[in-house]
Every structure is written in C-alpha cells, then in structure tokens.
ZAMARGU-4260 file (C-alpha; in steps of 0.2 Angstrom, whole numbers, plus 5000, padded with zeros to 4 digits):
<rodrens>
0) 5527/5134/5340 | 5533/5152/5336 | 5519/5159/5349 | 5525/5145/5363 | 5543/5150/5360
5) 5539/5168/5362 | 5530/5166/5378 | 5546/5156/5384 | 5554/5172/5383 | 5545/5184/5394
10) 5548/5182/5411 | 5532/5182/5422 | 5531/5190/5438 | 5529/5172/5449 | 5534/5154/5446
15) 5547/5148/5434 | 5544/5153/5417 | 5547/5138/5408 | 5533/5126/5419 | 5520/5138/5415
20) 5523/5136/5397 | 5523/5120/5399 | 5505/5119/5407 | 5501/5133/5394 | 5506/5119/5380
25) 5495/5106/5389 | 5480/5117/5390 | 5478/5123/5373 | 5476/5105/5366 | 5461/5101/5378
30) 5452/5117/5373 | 5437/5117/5361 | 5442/5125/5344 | 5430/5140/5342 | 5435/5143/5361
35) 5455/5139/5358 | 5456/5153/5344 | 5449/5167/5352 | 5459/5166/5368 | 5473/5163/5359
40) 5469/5180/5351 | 5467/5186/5367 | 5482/5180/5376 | 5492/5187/5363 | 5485/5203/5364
45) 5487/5202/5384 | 5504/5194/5379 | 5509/5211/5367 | 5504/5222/5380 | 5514/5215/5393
50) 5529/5214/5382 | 5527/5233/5378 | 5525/5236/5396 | 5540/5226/5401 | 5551/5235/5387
55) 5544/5252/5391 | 5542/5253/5410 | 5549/5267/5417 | 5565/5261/5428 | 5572/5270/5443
60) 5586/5283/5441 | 5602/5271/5447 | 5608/5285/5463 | 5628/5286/5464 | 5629/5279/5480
65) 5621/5271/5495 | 5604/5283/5498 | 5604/5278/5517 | 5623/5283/5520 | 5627/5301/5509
70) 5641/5308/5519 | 5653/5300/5531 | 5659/5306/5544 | 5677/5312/5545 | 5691/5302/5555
75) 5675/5294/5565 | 5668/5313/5569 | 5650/5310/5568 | 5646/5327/5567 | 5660/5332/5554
80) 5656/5325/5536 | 5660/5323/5520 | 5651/5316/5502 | 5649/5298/5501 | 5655/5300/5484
85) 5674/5303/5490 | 5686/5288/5491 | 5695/5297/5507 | 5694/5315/5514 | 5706/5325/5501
90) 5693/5334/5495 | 5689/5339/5476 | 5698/5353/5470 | 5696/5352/5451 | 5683/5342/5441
95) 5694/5342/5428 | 5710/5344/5428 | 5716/5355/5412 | 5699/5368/5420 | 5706/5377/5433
100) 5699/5393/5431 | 5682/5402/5427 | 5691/5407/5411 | 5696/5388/5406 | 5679/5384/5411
105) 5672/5397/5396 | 5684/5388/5383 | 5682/5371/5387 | 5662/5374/5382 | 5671/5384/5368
110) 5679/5368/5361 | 5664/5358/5364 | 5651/5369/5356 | 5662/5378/5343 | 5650/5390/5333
115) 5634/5384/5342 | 5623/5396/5352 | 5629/5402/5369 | 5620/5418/5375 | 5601/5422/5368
120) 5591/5435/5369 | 5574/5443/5363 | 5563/5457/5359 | 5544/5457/5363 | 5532/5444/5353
125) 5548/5439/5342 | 5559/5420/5344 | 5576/5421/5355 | 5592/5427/5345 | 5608/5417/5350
130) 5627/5425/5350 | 5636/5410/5346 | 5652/5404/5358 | 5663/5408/5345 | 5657/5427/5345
135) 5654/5428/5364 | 5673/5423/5366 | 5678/5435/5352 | 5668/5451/5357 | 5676/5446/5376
140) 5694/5449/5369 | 5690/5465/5361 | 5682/5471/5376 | 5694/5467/5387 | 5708/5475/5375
145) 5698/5492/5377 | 5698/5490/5396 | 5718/5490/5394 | 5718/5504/5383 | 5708/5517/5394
150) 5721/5511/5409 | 5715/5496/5417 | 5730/5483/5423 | 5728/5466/5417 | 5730/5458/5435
155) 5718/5453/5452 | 5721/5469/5459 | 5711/5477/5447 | 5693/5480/5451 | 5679/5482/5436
160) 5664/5489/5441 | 5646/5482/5431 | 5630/5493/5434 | 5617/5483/5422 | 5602/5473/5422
165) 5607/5454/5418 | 5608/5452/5395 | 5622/5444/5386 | 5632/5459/5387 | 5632/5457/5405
170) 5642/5439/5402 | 5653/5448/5390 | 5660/5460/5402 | 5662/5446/5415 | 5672/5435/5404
175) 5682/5451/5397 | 5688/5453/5414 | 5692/5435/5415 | 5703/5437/5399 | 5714/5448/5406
180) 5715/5444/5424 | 5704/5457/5433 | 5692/5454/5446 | 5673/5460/5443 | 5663/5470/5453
185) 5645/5469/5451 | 5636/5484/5458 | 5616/5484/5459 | 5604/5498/5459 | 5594/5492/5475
190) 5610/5495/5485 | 5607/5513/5487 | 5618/5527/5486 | 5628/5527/5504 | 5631/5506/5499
195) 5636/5512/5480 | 5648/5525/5491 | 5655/5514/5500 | 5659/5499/5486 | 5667/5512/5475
200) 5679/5519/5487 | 5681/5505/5495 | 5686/5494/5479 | 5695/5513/5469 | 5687/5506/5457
205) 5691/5518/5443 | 5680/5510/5428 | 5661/5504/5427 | 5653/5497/5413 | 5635/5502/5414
210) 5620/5497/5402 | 5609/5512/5401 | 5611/5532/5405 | 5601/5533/5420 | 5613/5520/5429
215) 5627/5533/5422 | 5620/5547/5428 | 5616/5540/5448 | 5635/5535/5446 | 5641/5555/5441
220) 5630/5561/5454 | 5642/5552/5467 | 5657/5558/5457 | 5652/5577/5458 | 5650/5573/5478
225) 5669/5573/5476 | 5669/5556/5487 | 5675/5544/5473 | 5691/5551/5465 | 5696/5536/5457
230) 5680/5535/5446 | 5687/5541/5429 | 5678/5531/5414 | 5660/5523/5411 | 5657/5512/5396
235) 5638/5512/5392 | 5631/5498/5382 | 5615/5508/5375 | 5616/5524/5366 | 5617/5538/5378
240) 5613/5558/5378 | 5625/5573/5374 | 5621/5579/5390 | 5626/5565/5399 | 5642/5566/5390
245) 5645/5585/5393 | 5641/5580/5412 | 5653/5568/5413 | 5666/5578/5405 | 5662/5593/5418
250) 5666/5581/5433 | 5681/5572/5424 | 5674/5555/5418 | 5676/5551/5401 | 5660/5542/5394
255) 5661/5528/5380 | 5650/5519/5368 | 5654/5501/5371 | 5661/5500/5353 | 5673/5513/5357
260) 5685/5504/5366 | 5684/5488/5354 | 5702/5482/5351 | 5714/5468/5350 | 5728/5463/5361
265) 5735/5446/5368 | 5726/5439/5381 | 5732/5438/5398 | 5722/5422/5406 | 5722/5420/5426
270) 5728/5406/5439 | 5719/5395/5451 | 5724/5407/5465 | 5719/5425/5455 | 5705/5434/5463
275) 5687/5432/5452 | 5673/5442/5458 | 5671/5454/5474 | 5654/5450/5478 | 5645/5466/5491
280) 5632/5455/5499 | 5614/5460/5496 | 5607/5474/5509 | 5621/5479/5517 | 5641/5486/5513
285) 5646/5470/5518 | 5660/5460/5506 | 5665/5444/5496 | 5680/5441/5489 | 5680/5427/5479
290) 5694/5416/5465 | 5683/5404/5457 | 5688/5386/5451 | 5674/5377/5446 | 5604/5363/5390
295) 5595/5380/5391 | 5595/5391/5407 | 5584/5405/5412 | 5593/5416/5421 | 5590/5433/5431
300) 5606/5440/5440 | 5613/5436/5458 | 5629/5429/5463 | 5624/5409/5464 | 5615/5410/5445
305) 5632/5419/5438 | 5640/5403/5444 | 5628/5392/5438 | 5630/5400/5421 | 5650/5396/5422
310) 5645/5379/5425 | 5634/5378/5411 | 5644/5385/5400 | 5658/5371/5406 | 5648/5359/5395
315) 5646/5369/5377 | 5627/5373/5385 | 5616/5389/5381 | 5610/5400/5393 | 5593/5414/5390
320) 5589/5430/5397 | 5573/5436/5402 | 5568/5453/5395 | 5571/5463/5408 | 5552/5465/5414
325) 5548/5451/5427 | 5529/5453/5422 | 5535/5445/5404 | 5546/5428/5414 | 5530/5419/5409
330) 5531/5421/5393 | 5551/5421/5391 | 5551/5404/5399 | 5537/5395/5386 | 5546/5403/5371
335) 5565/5399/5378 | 5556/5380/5385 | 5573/5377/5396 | 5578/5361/5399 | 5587/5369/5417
340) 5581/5380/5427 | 5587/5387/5443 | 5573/5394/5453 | 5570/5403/5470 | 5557/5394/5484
345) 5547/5409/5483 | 5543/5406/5462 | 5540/5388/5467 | 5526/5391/5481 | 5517/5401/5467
350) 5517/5389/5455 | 5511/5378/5469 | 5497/5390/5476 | 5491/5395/5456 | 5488/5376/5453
355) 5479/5372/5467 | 5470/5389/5466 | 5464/5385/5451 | 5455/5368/5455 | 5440/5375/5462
360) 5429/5360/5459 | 5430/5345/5475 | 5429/5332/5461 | 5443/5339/5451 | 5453/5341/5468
365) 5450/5324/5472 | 5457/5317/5454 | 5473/5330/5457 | 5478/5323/5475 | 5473/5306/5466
370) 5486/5308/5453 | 5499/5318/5462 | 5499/5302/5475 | 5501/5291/5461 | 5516/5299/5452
375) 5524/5300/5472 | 5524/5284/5472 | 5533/5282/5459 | 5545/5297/5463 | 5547/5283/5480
380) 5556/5270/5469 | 5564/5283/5461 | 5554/5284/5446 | 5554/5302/5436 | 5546/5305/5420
385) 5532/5315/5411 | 5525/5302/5399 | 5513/5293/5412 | 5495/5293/5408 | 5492/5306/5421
390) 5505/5317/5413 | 5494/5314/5399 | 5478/5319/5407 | 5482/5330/5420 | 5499/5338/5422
395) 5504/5342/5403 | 5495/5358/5404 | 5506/5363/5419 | 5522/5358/5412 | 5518/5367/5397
400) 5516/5382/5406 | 5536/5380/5409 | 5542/5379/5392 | 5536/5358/5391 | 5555/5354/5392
405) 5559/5355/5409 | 5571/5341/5416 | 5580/5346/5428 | 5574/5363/5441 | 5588/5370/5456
410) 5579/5378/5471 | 5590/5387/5484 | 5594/5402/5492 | 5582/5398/5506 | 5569/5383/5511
415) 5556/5375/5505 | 5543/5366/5510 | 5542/5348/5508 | 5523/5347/5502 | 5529/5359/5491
420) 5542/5351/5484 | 5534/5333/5483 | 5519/5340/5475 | 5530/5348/5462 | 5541/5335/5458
425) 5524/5326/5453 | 5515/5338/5442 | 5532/5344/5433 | 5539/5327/5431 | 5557/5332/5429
430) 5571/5332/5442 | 5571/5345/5456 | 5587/5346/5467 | 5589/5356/5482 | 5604/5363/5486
435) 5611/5372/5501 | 5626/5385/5502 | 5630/5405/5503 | 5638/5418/5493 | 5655/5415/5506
440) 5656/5398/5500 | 5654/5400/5482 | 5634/5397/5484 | 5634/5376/5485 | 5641/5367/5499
445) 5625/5354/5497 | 5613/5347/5485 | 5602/5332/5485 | 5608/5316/5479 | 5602/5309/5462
450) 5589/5297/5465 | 5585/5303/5483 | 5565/5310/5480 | 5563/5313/5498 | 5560/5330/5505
455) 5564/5342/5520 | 5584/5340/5519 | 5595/5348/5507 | 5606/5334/5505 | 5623/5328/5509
460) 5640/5339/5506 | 5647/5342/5489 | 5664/5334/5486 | 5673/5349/5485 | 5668/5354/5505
465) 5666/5347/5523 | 5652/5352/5532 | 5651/5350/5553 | 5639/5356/5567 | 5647/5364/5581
470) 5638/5369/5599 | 5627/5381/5603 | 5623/5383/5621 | 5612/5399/5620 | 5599/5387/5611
475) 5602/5372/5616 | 5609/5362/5602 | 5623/5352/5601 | 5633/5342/5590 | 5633/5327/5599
480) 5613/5327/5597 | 5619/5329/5577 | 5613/5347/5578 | 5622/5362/5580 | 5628/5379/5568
485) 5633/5373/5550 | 5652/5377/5547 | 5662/5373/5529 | 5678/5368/5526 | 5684/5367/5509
490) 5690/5373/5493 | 5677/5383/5488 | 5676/5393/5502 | 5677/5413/5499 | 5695/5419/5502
495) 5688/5433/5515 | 5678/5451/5515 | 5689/5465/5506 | 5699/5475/5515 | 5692/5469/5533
500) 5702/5457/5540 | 5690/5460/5558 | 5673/5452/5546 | 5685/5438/5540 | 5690/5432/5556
505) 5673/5433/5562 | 5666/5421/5550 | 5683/5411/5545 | 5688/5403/5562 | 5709/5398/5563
510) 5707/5382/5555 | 5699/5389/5541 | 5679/5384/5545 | 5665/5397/5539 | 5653/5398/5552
515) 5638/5401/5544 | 5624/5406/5557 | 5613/5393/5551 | 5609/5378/5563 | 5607/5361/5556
520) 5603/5344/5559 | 5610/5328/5552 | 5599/5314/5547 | 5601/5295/5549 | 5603/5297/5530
525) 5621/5307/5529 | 5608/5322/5522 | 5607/5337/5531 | 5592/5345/5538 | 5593/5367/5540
530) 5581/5369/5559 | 5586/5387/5563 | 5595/5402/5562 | 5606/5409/5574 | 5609/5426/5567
535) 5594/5437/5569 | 5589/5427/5586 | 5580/5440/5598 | 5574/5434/5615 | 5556/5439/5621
540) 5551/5446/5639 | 5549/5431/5647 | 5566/5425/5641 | 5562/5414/5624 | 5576/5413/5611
545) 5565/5417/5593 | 5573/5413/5576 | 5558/5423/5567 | 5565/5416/5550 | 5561/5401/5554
550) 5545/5404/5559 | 5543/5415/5543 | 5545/5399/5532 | 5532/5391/5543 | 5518/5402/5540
555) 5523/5406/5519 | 5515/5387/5520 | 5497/5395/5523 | 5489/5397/5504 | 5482/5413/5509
560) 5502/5420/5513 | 5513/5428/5500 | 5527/5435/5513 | 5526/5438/5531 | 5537/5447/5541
565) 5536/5440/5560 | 5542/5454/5574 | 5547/5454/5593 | 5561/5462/5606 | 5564/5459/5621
570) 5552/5473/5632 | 5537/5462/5624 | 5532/5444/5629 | 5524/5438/5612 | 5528/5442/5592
575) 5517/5450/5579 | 5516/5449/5560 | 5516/5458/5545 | 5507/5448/5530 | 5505/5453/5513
580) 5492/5440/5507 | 5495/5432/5490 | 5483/5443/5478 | 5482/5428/5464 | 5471/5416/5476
585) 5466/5429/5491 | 5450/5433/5486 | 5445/5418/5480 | 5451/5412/5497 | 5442/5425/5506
590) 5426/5421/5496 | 5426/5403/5501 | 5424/5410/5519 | 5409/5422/5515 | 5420/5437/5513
595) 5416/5448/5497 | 5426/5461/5493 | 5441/5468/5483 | 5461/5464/5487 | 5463/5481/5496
600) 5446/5480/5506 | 5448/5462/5513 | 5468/5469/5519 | 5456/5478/5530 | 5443/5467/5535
605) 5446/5463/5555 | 5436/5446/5551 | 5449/5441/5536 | 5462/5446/5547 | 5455/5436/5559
610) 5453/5422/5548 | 5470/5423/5543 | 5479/5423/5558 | 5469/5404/5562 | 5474/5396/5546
615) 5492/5403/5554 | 5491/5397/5570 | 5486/5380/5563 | 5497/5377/5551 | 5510/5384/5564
620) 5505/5371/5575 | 5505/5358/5563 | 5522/5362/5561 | 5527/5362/5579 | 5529/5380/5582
625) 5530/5382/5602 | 5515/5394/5608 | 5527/5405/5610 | 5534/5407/5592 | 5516/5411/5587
630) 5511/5426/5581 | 5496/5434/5591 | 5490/5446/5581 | 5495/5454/5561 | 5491/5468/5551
635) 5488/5465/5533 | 5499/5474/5520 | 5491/5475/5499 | 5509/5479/5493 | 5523/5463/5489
640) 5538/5466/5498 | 5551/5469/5484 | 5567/5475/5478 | 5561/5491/5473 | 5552/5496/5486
645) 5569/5492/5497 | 5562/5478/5509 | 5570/5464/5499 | 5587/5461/5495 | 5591/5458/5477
650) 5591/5440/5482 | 5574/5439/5488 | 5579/5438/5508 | 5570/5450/5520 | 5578/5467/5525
655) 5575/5464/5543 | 5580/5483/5549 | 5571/5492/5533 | 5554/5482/5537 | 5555/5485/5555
660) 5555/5503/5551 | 5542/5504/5538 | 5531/5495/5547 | 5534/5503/5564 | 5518/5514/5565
665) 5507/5497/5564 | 5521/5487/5576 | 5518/5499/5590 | 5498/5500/5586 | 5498/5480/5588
670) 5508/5479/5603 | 5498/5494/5611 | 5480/5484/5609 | 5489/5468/5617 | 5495/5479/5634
675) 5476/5488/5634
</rodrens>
C-alpha cells in the first residue's frame, strides 16, 4: 500500500493521476510473481528517477513583467517609451529613499557588510588581500582630511584630479572626495599632453593625486610650460625619488607621500544636486559633468565600471582589481572566481573565437554545436544553469577558465553579436545582460529584461530614463517606422559639458532630451534594437550615406578578424579596410586553407588577404550589408590596435581621425590600385 500511495502523489504528464493508479492496482494482481517483483523493482527505480527529476528540474527564471511588452509607450507616443516595470511615467529617481548620493550608497554597503571585505588586491602567484568596508571608509576620512589641510574647499566647486592605474587606492581617493563634497577628476595617460593641458586649465585644478613617479613627472613637465598655474600639490601613492621632489619644489609644487596628509576632520557629506565626477571623454578635450544618485567584480577603470563599483558596493559586495598587466586578467580572474563581471564585446568575441578555435576535430565540433543547441533550448524557456550533464561534459572546462563562479556577466559599451552572445550564454551558464547607454547619461539607459534570453536588442529602458526615436531624413529613418536617433530623457542624464554651454546645447535639446547620435529601432517586444550611427556618417562619390561603425561590427563577426577599421570620403565611390587579424586562431585559419606561414608573413600574403576579404564579403552579406557598404579591398596590419599605441580610446572605441592618419600611406596605395 505504501508504494500505491506514493505513486498517487506524483503527478504524471497525461491523464489523471489517480485512474492510472488505479489501473496500476488492477494490473499488478494479474501479473506472475517472478515477473510482478522485478517490475515492481523496476518501476520504483523508474518511479525514483522521476521523482528526483521532478524535484530537481531546472525551472525558468519568473521575468518581472510581460516579456512581449517591456516598455510602454508614453501618453500613447509609440516612439516615446518607458520600462514596463513603472506603474505611470514619473520616473525613478531614487531606489531607496534614505540613498541619495554616491556617498550614501558607500555607507549603506557599510552598514550591511560592516568589517567584511570591500576592496582586494594581489601580488603575483599570491591569494587576493581585502581592505575591509570598515577601513576603506576610514582611510577615505583621513584622506579626505589631508585634501582640506594642503587648501582644498570641501564643496562641488572643487575639482580633484586622479592620475593612476585602477587598485583600491584609486576607490579611496574617489570616496575621499565624496566625503567632503568635491567632485573628481580622473585624468588618463592615453589622453596625451595637449588633452592633459586642456583638463588641467580648464578644471584649475590645483591638486592631483597620482600613483607612481613617472605620472608625476609628465604632470611637472606641464607645469614648468608655465600653462597650468593653478597646479600646486601632488599626492603620490608609491614611494617617489628625491629628484622628483627637488623638481617639483623648483617649479612650485609641493610633493607628498599619501601618508603625509593623513588626518582627521568632520565630514562634510554631499546632496542629491552636488556635482560627482567631471568625466573628459576618451579621445578627445570633450567633457562630462556629472552629480550621481544611484558578489565579487573584476574591474579595470572607465567611467561606466566606476559606476558599477558604486552599485556594488550599495549592496555590502566586494570588488577585485587586476594587477595592472592585462597579460595576467587570465589568471586574476581564476584566482578572484567573480561571481559578476562586467565585460567589453571585444573580450567576449575572444572567448568566443578561442573556443571554437580550439575544436579542431569535425567530431568534437559536431558534439559542441550539439550541446550548445541543447542548452539554447533551454535558455528559450528560460532556463539558466551550469549543472546540466553537458555542463558536466563539455562546458566546465570553459567556465573554469573564468573563475567557475560566474553568475551573472554585463557586456556594453558597444554591440555584440547575437551568435555571440547565444552561444555564450550556453557554454558559460550564467546570466549575461546587455545593456545600452553613454558616459552623458550616467552609462545605462537600457538593459535586457531578466528572463528575456533573446539576442540582437539591448533591452527596454531603465526606470529611471525615457527613451524616444526622433527623425532623420538624411538617412531615411523615421520614428513613425519605429526608427530613428535614440534620445534620453531622465534623471540620470549628465547635467552638461564644463564650462561649454555651446557642446551642452548641442547634445541637450530645450526640453532636456540627450540626442545621442545613435540610431535605433524599436521591436514588437518594447526592446530596443541599435541599427546605425549617425555621427561619423560620410557619403561616398556616388552619393551613399556610410555608417562605417556599423559595418565594423559586421565584419569583427568574421573568425579570422580581431579589429577592422573601414574607410571612405566622399571623392571615392567604394570603402577600404584596414584588418588586424586575430593572431590566436589566424594561422590555424590560414592553415586550413593551405597557407603555411608565420603571423607577420601571412599579413603579407596577397592570397590570405584575398581570402580574407571573401570570408568578409560573405559574412557582410549574410548580414545584409548593401554592395556598397562592402569593403573592396584591405591591407592587413600584425599590430592590435590599442591604447598605447593611440588608436584606441581608453574605452576600447576607434580613434577615427588617429587611424586615418597612421594608416594613410596604405589608404591612398589601396585607392590608387582601384583608379589604375
């Protein structure tokens, strides 16, 4: 009797359940015995089983509202719209209401996490080492104490300068300002002396706190120009030179160990309203000013993970720093093993690339795609996990390779492929959300809904913003088609550039809209789809409107592609590439093709390049790239574009102007073969 009541407790998956027990009862009886006990062994093994499964089964992530309508339109303007998640159209201001400020946000994780880990760090070959909140808020007090002392006012008028790589220090300094109500200035060695110039006066910013000497010195060196008069203290973190300090004293700046100016004073907290953080955009003297009221991170520096830090530390969370050598994030990352980790398209479609690249065998491939398939389909009833039996098999090499804690990845700052992201989403089994935003709107004004695994949107607007399209008539999109340039409306909207009141009305209209020179669409879903740019348009001869950016993220699709760099003007009738080819799987790729040869000699290899440009052109056409938006002909660089070599911004984006002029020996020998 006890089995027969256990089986009327299970529900089946057809039929009523209690009538097939009931014709389980009258068959048992009729059974022979030798037979009757086996099956019943049997059946209650099956019977286990399926109770296991039934108690164990992954279930879908319940999404916070109706996945097919995430935004709503405003007062019936379908091309206005705000989060499905808002019972009317004030928007959010304040998640919580006694958390007002950057500041409140530090001490609300304070209270939470009390003495527990906040900041980490680490040496070479050794574990992380963690400054707890309470000393992180501490050492922040003190600090900002000796910023008063050596003259600085403790209100938004007063500008702080940071000149250092991304380490715990770096969060100190920024919450010292916070403490005492001055606004930060973070100042970046890829910004090059005319930009440093022109923050420095611009801002009379009189104190900097630095990390190392050498970012002392370039600093002096702009003082003893006799073009930044206001510059009068430096506060190193790492032990510097007497040199340096007798420099300094010769050119009137005082220089400082960092536990020099270590004192106590009350703190001065700042309001909703006070100016945070004056924000230079990467790559050019352009300006943000910004006030800011908003379990383990990896985090390298740029404006959007500085604010992802705040909002981790909102939650009593702890945040890790890389080592400072990029060639080491590998390593960082499996001994940190984040459970969040915020990450740039570009790191994403190498993990992508190195995974496939290193399934060389067609078996093999085939069980990959195999498995990948049947984890998508569960990502399509909104299933996520990484305890499946192909997780198991297949994918926990891969996640271990992150740390094997991973549960929940951002990607922003620019687009991603869908194949990309599906395929990810699979192998890593944790959550990956796409969000969409800029620097002038305090980075987020999108992000995909919980539960929505689909791909090629970055989701519906946050509930602090409204997002509409607008017309543009030069390329032929408008918002009654539910296309046009993305604008933002909200609180989280930057208050305008410094001191350039003609840049802030450029980009803030009267009713107080950032036009952001993006072009998107929205889907039948409430999410919103990024098509084009309108900034960095060019037409060709023939009169053709190019968006080459968007082109660009076409052909980063192609496995052989790293970075491109796609070029036209108007006196030429079709566009031309520069490719730097992605040196982890190139000559593997080439090899596949019949082409031998080292990473330097296939750059130069007309048949790879020939072979380059196909794989291109298809995957350009696959993705309905006009005739016209393809590139005929490329020259093939060995070097990354980076940072340090000036042709990237600090947050990854192309320096259009920098590129063409590197590059404008091979641009002109491209577009003189095409006119022979």
């Amino acid at each position: 009797m006890q089995f027969q009541d256990w089986l009327r407790s299970l529900r089946f998956s057809g039929g009523d359940s209690k009538s097939e027990v009931d014709n389980l009862k009258t068959l048992l009886p009729s059974l022979p015995s030798s037979f009757s006990l086996s099956s019943i062994i049997g059946l209650g093994a099956l019977a286990s089983l399926t109770t296991y499964w039934l108690v164990t089964r992954p279930r879908p992530i319940q999404p916070p509202c109706d996945l097919q309508a995430q935004s709503i339109p405003v007062q019936g303007d379908q091309s206005c719209r705000r989060s499905a998640l808002l019972k009317d159209d004030n928007l959010l201001e304040f998640y919580y209401e006694d958390t007002k400020t950057v500041y409140d946000m530090f001490q609300r994780g304070l209270q939470i996490a009390g003495n527990g880990p906040c900041l980490g760090f680490r040496k070479p070959g050794e574990p992380y080492q963690w400054i707890s909140y309470t000393e992180v808020a501490e050492r922040a007090q003190v600090l900002g104490s000796g910023l008063l002392a050596k003259g600085c006012k403790p209100n938004p008028q007063q500008y702080v300068g940071i000149f250092a790589q991304n380490r715990p220090e770096w969060v100190i300094t920024e919450l010292a300002c916070y403490t005492f109500s001055m606004a930060l200035v973070p100042l970046y060695d890829t910004l090059g002396l005319e930009a440093m110039v022109h923050i420095l006066k611009l801002a009379e910013i009189s104190m900097v706190v630095c990390d190392k000497e050498d970012k002392a010195e370039s600093l002096l060196k702009i003082k003893e120009k006799g073009v930044t008069p206001a510059l009068s203290c430096l506060v190193l973190f790492n032990p510097f030179s007497a040199a340096l300090l007798e420099r300094g004293r010769k050119c009137g700046v005082e220089i400082l160990q960092l536990s020099q100016i270590m004192v106590r004073s009350n703190i001065n907290p700042p309001k909703p309203q006070d100016l945070a953080v004056v924000c230079f955009t990467s790559g050019t003297t352009g300006n943000v000013t910004d006030h800011v009221t908003f379990d383990c991170m990896l985090t390298e520096f740029n404006t959007k993970s500085s604010l992802l830090q705040v909002s981790m530390f909102c939650h009593g969370a702890r945040v890790g720093f890389y080592q400072g050598d990029i060639s080491l994030l590998m390593d960082d990352i499996k001994t940190l093993k984040p459970t969040f980790f915020p990450v740039v398209p570009r790191l994403l479609n190498r993990i992508y690339d190195k995974i496939l690249g290193s399934v060389t065998s067609p078996l093999r491939r085939a069980i990959l795609h195999y498995a990948v398939r049947r984890k998508q389909a569960e990502l399509s009833s909104g299933v996520v996990r990484n305890n499946s039996l192909w997780d198991r098999l297949i994918f926990n090499k891969i996640q271990a390779s992150l740390g094997g804690n991973l549960r929940f990845i951002l990607t922003a700052s620019a687009p991603i492929s869908p194949t990309v992201l599906s395929f990810l989403r699979a192998t890593l089994g944790c959550l990956i959300f796409e969000g969409y935003g800029q620097t002038e709107c305090t980075a987020g004004c999108t992000f995909s809904m919980p539960g929505d695994w689909s791909a090629g949107h970055v989701g519906a607007p946050l509930p602090c913003a409204m997002v509409k399209l607008t017309d543009i008539p030069d390329m032929n999109y408008y918002a009654k088609n539910g296309e046009g340039e993305i604008c933002i409306r909200g609180h989280s909207v930057f208050r305008g550039y410094l001191k350039d009141e003609e840049r802030t009305g450029e980009a803030l209209d009267a009713d107080g809209w950032l036009h952001t020179g993006d072009v998107g669409q929205w889907l039948p879903n409430g999410t919103l789809r990024i098509v084009d740019r309108k900034k960095h348009i060019f037409k060709l001869s023939q009169g053709e409107y190019i968006a080459p950016e968007k082109i660009e993220n076409v052909y980063t699709r192609c496995v052989a592609v790293l970075q491109v760099f796609v070029h036209g003007d108007s006196l030429q009738s079709h566009l031309i590439g520069v490719v730097v080819p992605d040196p982890e799987v190139f000559v593997d790729w080439a090899k596949e093709r019949g082409i031998v040869g080292s990473y330097e000699e296939l750059c130069q290899n007309p048949d790879v390049k020939k072979a380059v440009l196909e794989d291109m052109t298809a995957v350009g056409k696959e993705a309905g790239l006009k005739s016209f938006e393809q590139v005929k002909d490329l020259y093939l660089h060995p070097e990354m574009f980076s940072v340090s070599n000036g042709l990237l911004t600090p947050t990854l984006k192309s320096k259009r102007v920098d590129l063409r002029r590197v590059f404008s020996e091979q641009i002109a020998q491209m577009y003189s073969k095409s006119s022979v």
